[in-house]
N, C-alpha and C positions, 0 to 999 in steps of 0.2 A: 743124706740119710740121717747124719744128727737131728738135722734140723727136725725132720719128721717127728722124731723120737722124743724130742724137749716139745715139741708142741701136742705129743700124745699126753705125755706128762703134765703139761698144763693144765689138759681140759680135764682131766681127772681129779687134778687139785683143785681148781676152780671151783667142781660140780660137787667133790664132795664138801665145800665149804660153806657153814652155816649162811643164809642171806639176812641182812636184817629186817628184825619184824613188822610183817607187813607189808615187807617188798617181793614182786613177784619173781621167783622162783626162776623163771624164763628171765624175765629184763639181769635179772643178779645175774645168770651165766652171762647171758650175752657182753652185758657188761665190760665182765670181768677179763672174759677170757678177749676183748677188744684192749683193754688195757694191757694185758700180758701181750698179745701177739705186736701191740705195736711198739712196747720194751724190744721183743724179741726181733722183730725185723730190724730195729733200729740196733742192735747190737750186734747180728749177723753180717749188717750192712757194712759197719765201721770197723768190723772184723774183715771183711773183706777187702776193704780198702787200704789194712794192715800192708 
């Protein structure tokens, strides 16, 4: 259930975050929220393994 939750959280942070100019808009989320999710699996992961 966290997990859901911080990763609802991401994609809103993500999306509402300026891209820089000239960059499209689509590639910037995708991105982004590729960078975030794979911080966050790799930290759930190693939490896990806690």
């Amino acid at each position: 259930m966290f997990f859901w939750e911080a990763f609802s959280g991401l994609v809103l942070r993500v999306t509402l975050r300026k891209p820089e100019k000239g960059q499209n808009i689509i590639v910037h989320i995708i991105q982004s929220i590729d960078q975030k999710v794979h911080q966050l699996l790799l930290d759930f992961i190693l939490y896990d393994m806690r």
